[in-house]
C-alpha positions as a Python dict, from the first residue, in 0.01 Angstrom:
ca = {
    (1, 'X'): (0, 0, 0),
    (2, 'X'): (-202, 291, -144),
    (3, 'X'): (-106, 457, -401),
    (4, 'X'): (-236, 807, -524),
    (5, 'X'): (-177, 865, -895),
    (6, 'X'): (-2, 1158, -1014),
    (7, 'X'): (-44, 1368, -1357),
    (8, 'X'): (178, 1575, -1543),
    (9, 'X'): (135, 1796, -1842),
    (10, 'X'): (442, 1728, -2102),
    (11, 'X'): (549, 2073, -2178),
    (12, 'X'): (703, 2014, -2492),
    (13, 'X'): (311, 2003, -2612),
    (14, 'X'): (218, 2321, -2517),
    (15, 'X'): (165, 2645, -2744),
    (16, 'X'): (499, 2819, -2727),
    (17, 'X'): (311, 3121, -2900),
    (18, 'X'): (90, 3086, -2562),
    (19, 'X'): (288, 2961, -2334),
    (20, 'X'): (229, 3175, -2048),
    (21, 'X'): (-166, 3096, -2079),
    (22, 'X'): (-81, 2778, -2096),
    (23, 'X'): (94, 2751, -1771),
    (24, 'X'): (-178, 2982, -1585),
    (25, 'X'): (-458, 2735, -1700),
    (26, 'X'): (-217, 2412, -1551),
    (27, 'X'): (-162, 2608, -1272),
    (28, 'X'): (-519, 2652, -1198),
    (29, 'X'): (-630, 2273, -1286),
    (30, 'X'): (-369, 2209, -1037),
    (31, 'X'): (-133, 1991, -1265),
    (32, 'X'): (93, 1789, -1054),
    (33, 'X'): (444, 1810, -1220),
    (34, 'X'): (555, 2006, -1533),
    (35, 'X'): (710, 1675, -1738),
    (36, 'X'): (1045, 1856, -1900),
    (37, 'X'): (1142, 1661, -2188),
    (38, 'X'): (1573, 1742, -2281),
    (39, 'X'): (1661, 1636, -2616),
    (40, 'X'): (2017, 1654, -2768),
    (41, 'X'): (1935, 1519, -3127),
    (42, 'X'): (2217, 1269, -3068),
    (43, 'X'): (2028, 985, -2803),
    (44, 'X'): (1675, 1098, -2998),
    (45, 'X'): (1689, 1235, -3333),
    (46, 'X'): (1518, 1497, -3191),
    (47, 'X'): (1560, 1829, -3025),
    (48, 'X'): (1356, 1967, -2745),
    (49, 'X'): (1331, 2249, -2483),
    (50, 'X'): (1621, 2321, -2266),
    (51, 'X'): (1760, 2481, -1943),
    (52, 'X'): (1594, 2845, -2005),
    (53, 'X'): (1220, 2706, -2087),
    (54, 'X'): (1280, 2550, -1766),
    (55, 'X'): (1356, 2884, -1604),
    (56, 'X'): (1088, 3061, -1777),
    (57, 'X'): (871, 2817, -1617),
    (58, 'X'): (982, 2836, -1309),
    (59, 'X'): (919, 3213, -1337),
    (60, 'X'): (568, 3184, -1446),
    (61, 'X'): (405, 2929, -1191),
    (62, 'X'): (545, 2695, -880),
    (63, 'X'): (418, 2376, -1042),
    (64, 'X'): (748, 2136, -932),
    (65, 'X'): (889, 2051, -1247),
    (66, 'X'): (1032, 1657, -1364),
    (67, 'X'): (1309, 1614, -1603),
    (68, 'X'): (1327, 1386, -1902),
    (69, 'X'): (1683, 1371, -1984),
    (70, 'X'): (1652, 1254, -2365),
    (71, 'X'): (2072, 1250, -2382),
    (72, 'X'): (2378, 1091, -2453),
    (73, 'X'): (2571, 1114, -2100),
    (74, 'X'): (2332, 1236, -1891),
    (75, 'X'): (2570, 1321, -1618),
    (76, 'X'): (2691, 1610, -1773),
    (77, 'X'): (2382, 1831, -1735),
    (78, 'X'): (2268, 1681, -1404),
    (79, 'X'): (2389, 1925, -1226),
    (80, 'X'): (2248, 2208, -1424),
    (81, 'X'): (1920, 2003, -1486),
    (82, 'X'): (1854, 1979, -1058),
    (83, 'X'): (1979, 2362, -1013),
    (84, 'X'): (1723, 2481, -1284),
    (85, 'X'): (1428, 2352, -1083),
    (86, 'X'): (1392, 1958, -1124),
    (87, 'X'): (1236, 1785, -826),
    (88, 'X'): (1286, 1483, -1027),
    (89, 'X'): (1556, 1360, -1289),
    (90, 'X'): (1540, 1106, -1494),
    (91, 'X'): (1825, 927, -1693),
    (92, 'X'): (1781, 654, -1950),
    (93, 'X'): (1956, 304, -1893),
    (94, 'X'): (2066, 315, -2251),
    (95, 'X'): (2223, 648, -2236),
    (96, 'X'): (2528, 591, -1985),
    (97, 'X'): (2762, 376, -1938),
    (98, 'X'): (2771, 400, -1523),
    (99, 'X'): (2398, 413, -1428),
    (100, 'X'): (2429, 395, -1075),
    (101, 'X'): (2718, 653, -1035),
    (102, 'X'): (2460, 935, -1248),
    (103, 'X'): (2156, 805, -982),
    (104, 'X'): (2382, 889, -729),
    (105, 'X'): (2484, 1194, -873),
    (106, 'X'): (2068, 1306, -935),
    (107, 'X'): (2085, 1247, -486),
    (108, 'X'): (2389, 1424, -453),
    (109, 'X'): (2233, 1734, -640),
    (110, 'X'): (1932, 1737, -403),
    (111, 'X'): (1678, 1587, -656),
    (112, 'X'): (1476, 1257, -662),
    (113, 'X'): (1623, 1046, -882),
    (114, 'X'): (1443, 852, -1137),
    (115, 'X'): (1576, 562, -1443),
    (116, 'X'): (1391, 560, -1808),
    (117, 'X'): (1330, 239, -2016),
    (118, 'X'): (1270, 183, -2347),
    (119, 'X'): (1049, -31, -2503),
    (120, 'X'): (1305, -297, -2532),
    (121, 'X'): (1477, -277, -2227),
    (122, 'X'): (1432, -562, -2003),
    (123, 'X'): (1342, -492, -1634),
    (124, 'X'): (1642, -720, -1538),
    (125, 'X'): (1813, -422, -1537),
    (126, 'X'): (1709, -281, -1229),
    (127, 'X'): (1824, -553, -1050),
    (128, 'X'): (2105, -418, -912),
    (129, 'X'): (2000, -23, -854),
    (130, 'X'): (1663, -76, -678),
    (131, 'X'): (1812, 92, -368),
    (132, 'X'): (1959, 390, -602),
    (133, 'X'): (1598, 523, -745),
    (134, 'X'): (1265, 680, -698),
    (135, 'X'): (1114, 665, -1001),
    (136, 'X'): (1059, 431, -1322),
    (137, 'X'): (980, 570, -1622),
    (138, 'X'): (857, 299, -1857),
    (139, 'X'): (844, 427, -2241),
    (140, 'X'): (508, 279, -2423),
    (141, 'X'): (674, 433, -2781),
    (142, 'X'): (1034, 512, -2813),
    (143, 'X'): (1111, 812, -2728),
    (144, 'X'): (1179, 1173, -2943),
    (145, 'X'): (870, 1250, -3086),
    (146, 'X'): (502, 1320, -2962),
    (147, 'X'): (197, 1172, -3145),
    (148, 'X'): (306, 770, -3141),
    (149, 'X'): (71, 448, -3103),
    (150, 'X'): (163, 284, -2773),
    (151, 'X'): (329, -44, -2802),
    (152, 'X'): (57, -289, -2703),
    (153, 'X'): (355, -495, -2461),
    (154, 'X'): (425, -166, -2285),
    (155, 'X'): (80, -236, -2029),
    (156, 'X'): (222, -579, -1970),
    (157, 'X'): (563, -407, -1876),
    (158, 'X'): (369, -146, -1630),
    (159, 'X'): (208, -435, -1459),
    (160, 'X'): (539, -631, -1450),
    (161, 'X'): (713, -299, -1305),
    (162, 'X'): (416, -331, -1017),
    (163, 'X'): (509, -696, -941),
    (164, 'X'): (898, -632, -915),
    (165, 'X'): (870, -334, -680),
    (166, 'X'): (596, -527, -472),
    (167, 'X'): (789, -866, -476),
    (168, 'X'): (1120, -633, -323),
    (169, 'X'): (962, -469, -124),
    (170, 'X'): (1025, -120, -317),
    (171, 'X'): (647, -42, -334),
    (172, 'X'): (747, 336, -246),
    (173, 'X'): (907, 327, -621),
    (174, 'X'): (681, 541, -851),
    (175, 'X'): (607, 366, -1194),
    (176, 'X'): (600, 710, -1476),
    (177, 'X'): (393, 609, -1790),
    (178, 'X'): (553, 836, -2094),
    (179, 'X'): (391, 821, -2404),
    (180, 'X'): (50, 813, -2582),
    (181, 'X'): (-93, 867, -2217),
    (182, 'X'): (-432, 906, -2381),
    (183, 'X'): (-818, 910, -2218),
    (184, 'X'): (-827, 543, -2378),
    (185, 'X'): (-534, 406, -2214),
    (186, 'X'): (-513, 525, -1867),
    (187, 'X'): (-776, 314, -1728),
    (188, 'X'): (-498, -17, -1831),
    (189, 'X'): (-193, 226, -1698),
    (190, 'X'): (-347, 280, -1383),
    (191, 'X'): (-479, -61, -1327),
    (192, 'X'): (-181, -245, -1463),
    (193, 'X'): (5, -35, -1165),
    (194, 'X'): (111, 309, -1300),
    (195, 'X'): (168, 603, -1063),
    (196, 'X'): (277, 939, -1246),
    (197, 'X'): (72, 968, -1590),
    (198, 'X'): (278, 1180, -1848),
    (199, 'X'): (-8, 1404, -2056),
    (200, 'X'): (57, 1500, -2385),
    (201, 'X'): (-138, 1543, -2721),
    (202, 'X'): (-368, 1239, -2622),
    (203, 'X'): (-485, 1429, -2282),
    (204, 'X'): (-370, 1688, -2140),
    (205, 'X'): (-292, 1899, -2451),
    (206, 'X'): (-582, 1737, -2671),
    (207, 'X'): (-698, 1943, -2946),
    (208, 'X'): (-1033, 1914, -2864),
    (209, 'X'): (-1035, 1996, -2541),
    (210, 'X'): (-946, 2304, -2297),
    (211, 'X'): (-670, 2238, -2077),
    (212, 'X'): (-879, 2262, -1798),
    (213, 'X'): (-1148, 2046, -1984),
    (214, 'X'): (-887, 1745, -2003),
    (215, 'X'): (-720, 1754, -1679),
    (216, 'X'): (-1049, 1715, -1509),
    (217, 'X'): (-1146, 1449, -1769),
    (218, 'X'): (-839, 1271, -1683),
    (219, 'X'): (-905, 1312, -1274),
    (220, 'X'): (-1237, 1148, -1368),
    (221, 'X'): (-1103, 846, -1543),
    (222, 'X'): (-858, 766, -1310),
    (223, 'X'): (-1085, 816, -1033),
    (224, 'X'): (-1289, 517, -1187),
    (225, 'X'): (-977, 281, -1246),
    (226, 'X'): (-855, 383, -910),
    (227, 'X'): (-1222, 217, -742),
    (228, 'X'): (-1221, -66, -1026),
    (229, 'X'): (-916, -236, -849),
}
């Protein structure tokens, strides 16, 4: 089955002082998805963004927008999270206690709905809500802050992800890599099986770069991994 790969800019990197330049230049590199990362400070000890950023983005560009639901109980705010803008929602495994009830819920709403790992969460899980979701998001740090190392295991997990969906006939899944997406590890994402590339301060946002500079940098790399397989 082909499989085009997808990349979206993390907006919890972006300039907030800039923020409506920094949409305008996504919006002309043609950015895939705005990645909308929800923290509650209680599931991550972390807070980030929230409803109105993604309203203000919604305002500034059409770029369809995916939600990261960092949160305790995620079913409370899907509802809110799909009428804000989210194409796609995504719910850890860790954060509620009836999974496949909130995946329903995310299809009820009228979004895609999509289930987050983390590191140590064993794909065993899925066993039982294949039918229920459109989109994995494996975790290569644990999640709540930007900057970390990837977990070496995490490429081994993306290419175990690949040979569940393919051995259940769920190719049609999409695999989402979050965390330390970076120039140097996308060429092992992509050919370990990865779909949706989350770009933060190792890519899309790198400080050496221009936003425009590092989207097309990225196109170009996994262009190359794409015709290495």
């Amino acid at each position: 089955m082909e499989r085009s790969v997808k990349l979206e800019a993390s907006l919890a990197c972006a300039n907030f002082r800039n923020l409506e330049s920094d949409i305008a230049q996504l919006t002309a590199a043609k950015i895939d998805f705005l990645h909308i990362d929800i923290m509650d400070g209680k599931f991550v000890p972390n807070f980030a963004l929230d409803f109105s950023i993604m309203q203000t983005a919604r305002e500034l560009c059409a770029i369809p927008q995916e939600c990261h639901l960092m949160v305790v109980e995620p079913e409370r705010y899907i509802d809110k999270t799909v009428a804000s803008g989210a194409e796609y929602v995504g719910i850890h495994y860790e954060a509620t206690y009836h999974v496949q009830r909130s995946l329903q819920q995310i299809r009820d709403a009228g979004a895609k709905a999509g289930i987050v790992l983390n590191p140590a969460t064993p794909l065993t899980n899925l066993e039982y809500i294949m039918d229920d979701i459109d989109m994995i998001t494996i975790m290569t740090v644990n999640p709540g802050f930007v900057g970390q190392k990837l977990i070496p295991a995490m490429l081994r997990k993306i290419k175990d992800t690949r040979t569940l969906l393919s051995a259940t006939g769920h190719d049609n899944i999409e695999i989402q890599v979050d965390g330390n997406v970076s120039f140097q590890q996308i060429p092992e994402m992509v050919a370990a099986g990865a779909t949706m590339l989350v770009g933060g301060t190792s890519s899309v946002f790198h400080k050496d770069y221009s936003i425009g500079e590092a989207i097309a940098a990225v196109r170009t790399i996994v262009k190359r991994a794409e015709a290495a397989q």
